[in-house]
C-alpha positions as CSV (number, residue, x, y, z in Angstrom):
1,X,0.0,0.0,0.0
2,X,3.0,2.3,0.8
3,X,4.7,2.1,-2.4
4,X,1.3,2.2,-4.0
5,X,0.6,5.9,-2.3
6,X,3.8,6.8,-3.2
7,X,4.4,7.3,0.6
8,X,6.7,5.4,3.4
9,X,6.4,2.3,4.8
10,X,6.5,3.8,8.4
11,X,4.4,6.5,7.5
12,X,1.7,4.2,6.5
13,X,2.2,2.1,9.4
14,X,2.0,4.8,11.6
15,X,-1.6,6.3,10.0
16,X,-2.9,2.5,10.1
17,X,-1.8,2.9,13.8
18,X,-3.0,6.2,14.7
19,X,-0.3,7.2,15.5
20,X,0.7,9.7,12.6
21,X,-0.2,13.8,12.5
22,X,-3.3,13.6,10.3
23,X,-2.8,13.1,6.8
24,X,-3.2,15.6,3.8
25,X,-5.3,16.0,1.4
26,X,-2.3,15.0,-1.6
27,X,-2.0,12.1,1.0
28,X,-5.4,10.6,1.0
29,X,-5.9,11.1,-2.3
30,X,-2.8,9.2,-2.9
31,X,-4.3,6.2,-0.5
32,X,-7.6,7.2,-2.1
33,X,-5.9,5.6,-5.8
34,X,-3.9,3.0,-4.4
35,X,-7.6,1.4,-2.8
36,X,-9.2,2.1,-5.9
37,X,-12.4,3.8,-4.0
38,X,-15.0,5.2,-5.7
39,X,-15.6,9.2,-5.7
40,X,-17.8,8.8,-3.0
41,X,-15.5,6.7,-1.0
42,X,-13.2,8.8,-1.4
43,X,-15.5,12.2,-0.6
44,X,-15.9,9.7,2.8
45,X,-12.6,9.4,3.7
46,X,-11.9,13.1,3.1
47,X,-14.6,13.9,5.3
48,X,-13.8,12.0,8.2
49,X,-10.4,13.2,7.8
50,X,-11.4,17.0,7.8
51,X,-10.0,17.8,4.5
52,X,-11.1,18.5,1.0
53,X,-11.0,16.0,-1.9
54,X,-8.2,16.3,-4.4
55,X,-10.1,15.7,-7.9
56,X,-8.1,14.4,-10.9
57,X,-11.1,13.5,-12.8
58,X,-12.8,14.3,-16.4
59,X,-16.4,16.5,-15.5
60,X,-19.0,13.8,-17.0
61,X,-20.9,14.8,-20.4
62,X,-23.2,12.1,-21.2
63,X,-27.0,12.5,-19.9
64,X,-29.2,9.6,-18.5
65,X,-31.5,8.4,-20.6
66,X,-34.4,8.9,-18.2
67,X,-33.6,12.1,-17.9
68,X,-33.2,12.6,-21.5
69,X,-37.0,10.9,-21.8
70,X,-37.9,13.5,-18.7
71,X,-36.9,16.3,-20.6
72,X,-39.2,15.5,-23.4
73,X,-42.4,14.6,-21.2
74,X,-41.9,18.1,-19.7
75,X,-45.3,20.3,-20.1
76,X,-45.7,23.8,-21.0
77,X,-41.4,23.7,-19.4
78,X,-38.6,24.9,-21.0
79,X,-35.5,22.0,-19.3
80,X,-32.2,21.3,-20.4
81,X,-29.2,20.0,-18.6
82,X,-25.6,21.5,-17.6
83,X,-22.5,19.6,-17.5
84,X,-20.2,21.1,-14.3
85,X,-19.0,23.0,-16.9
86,X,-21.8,25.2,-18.6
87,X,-22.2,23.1,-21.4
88,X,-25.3,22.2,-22.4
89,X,-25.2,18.6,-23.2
90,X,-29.5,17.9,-24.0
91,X,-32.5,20.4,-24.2
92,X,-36.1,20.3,-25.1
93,X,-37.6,22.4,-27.3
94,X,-39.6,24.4,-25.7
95,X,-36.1,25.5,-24.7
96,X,-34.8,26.3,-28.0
97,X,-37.7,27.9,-28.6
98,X,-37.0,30.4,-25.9
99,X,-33.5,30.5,-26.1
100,X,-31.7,28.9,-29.0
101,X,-31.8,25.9,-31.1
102,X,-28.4,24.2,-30.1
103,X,-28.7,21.3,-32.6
104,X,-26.9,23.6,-35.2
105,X,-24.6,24.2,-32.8
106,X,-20.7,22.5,-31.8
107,X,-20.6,21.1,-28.2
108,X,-17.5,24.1,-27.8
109,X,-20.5,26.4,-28.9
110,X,-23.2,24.9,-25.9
111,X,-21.5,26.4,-23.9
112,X,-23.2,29.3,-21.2
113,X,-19.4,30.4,-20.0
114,X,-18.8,31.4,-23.5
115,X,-22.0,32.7,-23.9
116,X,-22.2,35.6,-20.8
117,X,-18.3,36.6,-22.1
118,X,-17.9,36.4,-26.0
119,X,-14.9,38.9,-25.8
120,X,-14.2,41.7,-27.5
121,X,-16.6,41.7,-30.7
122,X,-15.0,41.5,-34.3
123,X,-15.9,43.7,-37.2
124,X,-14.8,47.5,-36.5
125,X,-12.1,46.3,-33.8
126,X,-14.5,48.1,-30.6
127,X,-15.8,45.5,-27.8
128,X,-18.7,48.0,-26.7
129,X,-21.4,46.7,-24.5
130,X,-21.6,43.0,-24.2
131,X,-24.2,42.0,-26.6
132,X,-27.9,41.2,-24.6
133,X,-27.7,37.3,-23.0
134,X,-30.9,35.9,-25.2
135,X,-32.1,39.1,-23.6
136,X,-32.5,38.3,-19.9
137,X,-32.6,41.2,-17.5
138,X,-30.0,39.5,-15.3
139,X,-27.5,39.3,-17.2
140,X,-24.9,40.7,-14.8
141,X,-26.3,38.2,-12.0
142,X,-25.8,35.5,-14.2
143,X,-21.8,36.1,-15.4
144,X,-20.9,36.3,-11.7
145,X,-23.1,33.1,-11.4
146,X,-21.0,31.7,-14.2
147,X,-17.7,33.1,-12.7
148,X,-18.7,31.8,-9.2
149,X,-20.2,28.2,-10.9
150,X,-16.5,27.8,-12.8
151,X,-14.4,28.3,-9.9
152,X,-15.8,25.2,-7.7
153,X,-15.9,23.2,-10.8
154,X,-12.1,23.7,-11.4
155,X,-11.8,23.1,-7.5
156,X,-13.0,19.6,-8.2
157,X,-12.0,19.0,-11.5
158,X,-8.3,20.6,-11.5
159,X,-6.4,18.4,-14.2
160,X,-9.8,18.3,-16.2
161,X,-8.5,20.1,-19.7
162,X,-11.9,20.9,-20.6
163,X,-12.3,22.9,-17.3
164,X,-8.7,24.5,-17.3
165,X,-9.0,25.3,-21.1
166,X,-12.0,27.1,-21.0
167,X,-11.0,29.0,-17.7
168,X,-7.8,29.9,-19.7
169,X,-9.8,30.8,-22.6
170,X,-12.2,33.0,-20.6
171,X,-9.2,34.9,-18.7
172,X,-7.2,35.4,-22.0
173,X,-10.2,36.8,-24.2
174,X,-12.5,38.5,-21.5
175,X,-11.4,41.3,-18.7
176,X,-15.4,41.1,-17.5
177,X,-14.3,37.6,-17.0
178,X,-10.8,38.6,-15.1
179,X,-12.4,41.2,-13.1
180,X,-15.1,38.9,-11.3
181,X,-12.8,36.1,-11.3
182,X,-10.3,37.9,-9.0
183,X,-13.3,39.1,-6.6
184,X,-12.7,35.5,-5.6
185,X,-16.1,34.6,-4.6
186,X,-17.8,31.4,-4.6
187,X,-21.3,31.4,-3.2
188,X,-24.3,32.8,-5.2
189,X,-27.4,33.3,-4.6
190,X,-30.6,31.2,-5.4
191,X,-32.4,32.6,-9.0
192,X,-36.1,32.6,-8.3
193,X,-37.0,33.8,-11.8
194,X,-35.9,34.9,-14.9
195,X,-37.0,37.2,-17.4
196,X,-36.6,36.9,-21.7
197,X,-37.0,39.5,-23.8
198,X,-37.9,37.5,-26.7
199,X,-38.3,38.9,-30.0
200,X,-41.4,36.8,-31.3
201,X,-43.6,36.8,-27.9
202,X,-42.5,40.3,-25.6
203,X,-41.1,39.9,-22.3
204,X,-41.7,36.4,-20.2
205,X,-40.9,35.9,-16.9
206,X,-40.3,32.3,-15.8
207,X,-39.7,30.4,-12.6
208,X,-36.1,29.0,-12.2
209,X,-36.3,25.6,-10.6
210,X,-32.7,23.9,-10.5
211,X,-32.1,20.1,-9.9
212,X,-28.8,18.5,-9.0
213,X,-27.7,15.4,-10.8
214,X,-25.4,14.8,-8.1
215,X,-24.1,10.9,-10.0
216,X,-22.7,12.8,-12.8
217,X,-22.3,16.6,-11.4
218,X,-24.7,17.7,-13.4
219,X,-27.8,20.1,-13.4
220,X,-31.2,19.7,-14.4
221,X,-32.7,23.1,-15.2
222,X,-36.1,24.2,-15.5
223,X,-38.3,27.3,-16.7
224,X,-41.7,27.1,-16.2
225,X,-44.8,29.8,-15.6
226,X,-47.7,29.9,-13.3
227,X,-50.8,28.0,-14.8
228,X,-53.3,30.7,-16.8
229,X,-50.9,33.2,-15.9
230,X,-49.5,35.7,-19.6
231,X,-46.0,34.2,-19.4
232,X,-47.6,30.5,-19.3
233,X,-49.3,31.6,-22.6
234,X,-46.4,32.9,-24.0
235,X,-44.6,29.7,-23.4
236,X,-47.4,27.8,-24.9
237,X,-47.0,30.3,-28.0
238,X,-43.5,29.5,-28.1
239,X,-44.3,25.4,-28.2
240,X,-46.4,26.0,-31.1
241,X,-43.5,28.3,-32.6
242,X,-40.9,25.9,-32.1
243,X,-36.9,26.7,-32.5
244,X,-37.9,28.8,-34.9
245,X,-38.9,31.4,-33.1
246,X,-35.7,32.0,-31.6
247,X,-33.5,32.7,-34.5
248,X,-33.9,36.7,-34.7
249,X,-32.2,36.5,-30.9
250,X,-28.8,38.7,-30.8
């Protein structure tokens, strides 16, 4: 087990003995690989040693296929899911409908991160304002969600190339991006609602609903409206509309 962790024989001994100044986190993880435990093993021996797990993981991509079946069944609900990441990796489409159709789309392109900060625009050479966010009124809560969302992930997920890469990318191409990253923070708050500014049915405000996936950190999210209420018929517009409706979005 010792040469297996990469750590002495009379360390080892000494931790299996009690006997040893408790271990670090590069340490358990270390013990962590040479048992071959499970992420959640491993989150359990991290706990009861008091420190935080040591991820050398890939963030997972692919969707279950009863959520993929959920996401369909939805009524009158725009859902989609988000990898750890901000990509989305499946939507309905209700949801491109109110958003954007992402079947056209690369995975690199399904991405939110990349989204709430496209850089400095091409063309005439001047960033201006950031262009509207499919014309939410939050926008600015939502890139410091996005900020605040990447910096766990790479926490957990810190020789994940997709992760690093696209925090990289973001840093290089974005100073919005640079300027809430060094604020340092890491817990947002709850969104209740959301409101579009959709170019085919007016404003619609929508309840936010957000469901962990916790076996593949990932994250089930749901718009939806009160029953009978204007944005409910607005969504039920936009299900007769279909992606279509979405493509005059900036």
């Amino acid at each position: 087990m010792a040469v297996l962790a990469h750590i002495s024989t009379e360390y080892y001994v000494r931790l299996e003995q009690g006997r040893a100044p408790r271990p670090s986190a590069d340490v358990l993880a270390a013990i962590a690989g040479a048992l071959r435990l499970t992420d959640a093993e491993s989150d359990h021996l991290h706990v009861l040693a008091g420190t935080a797990p040591n991820r050398t993981g890939l963030h997972r991509r692919d969707v279950r296929p009863s959520i993929l079946a959920l996401l369909e069944r939805l009524p009158q609900t725009a859902g989609f899911v988000m990898s750890a990441a901000f990509e989305i990796l499946a939507w309905n489409d209700l949801t491109a409908a109110l958003m954007e159709d992402f079947a056209p789309l690369s995975p690199r392109d399904r991405n939110f991160a990349r989204r709430a900060f496209p850089g400095p625009r091409s063309g005439d050479g001047q960033s201006g304002d950031t262009p509207p966010l499919y014309g939410i009124s939050d926008a600015a809560e939502f890139r410091l969600h996005v900020v605040m969302g990447l910096r766990t992930t790479l926490a957990r997920y810190p020789t994940d190339p997709a992760v690093t890469g696209l925090v990289d990318e973001l840093r290089d191409t974005s100073p919005d991006f640079v300027r809430l990253w060094e604020r340092h923070d890491v817990q947002a708050p709850p969104t209740l609602t959301k409101t579009f500014r959709h170019p085919a049915v007016g404003k619609v405000t929508v309840d936010c609903d957000t469901l962990a996936l916790t076996d593949r950190d990932q994250h089930l999210v749901l718009y939806s409206a009160p029953q009978g209420s204007p944005d409910a018929e607005a969504l039920a517009l936009l299900n007769v509309l279909g992606p279509e409706a979405a493509h005059s979005l900036p």
